[in-house]
C-alpha positions, 0 to 999 in steps of 0.5 A: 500500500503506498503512503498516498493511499495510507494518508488519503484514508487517514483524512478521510476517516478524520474529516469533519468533526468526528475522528474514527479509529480502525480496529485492526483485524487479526487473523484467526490463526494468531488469536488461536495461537494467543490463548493459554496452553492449558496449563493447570496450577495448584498453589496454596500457603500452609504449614508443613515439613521437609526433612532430608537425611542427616540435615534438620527438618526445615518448615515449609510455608508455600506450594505450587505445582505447575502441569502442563499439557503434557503432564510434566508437572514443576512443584516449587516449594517456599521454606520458611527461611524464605529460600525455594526448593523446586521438583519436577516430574511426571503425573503417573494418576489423577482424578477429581480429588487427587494427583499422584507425581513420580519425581525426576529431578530437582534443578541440577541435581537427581531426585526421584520419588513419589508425591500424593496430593489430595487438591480442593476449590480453586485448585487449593492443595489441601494435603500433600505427601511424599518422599524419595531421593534428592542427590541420593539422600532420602526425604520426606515431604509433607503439608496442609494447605490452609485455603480450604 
């Protein structure tokens, strides 16, 4: 479109005492490409426990866990010092009220194991429950979400 064109229109659409705007159009395949991918998140503060072999227990004060299409799931949980562990894994089982993961790492280092979590309205995380390996050293994770 050449810049005559595009100035003619411009006047055009301001003449006289009334400005009008164009909206622009945009095609189908863009507006169907902006929507979410349909990831689900679980999150909720609350009270619980991380123990891992041969170091002291630590509170944990938040969780949230990510879980995309796929069904590869990121959990990230909030210590009370303030510092975060994060887990990722698989979704092995799943229904209205529960969701059971098999860890396969944290960051860079190894970890496996399982976590059951019972999950609520507005995908609050009523329980969770897990334990396994982190960097061969065995652990144990548990905590209520107060959102109920």
């Amino acid at each position: 479109m050449s810049n005559s064109i595009i100035a003619a229109t411009l006047l055009a659409l301001s003449a006289g005492a009334h400005t009008y705007a164009i909206a622009p159009q945009v095609p189908a395949m863009v507006a169907q490409q902006a929507q979410p991918a349909g990831t689900t998140f679980y999150a909720d503060m609350g009270e619980g426990l991380f123990r891992i072999s041969g170091r002291p227990s630590q509170k944990v004060t938040f969780m949230s866990i990510a879980i995309d299409p796929q069904k590869v799931a990121d959990i990230n949980m909030q210590l009370a010092d303030g510092n975060y562990i994060g887990f990722s894994g698989n979704v092995i089982q799943q229904n209205a009220y529960n969701l059971r993961i098999r860890l396969t790492s944290s960051g860079m280092a190894d970890a496996n194991g399982t976590l059951n979590i019972r999950y609520g309205a507005q995908q609050s995380i009523l329980n969770l429950a897990g334990n396994g390996q982190l960097d061969g050293q065995p652990f144990v994770l548990t905590f209520r979400g107060k959102m109920k």
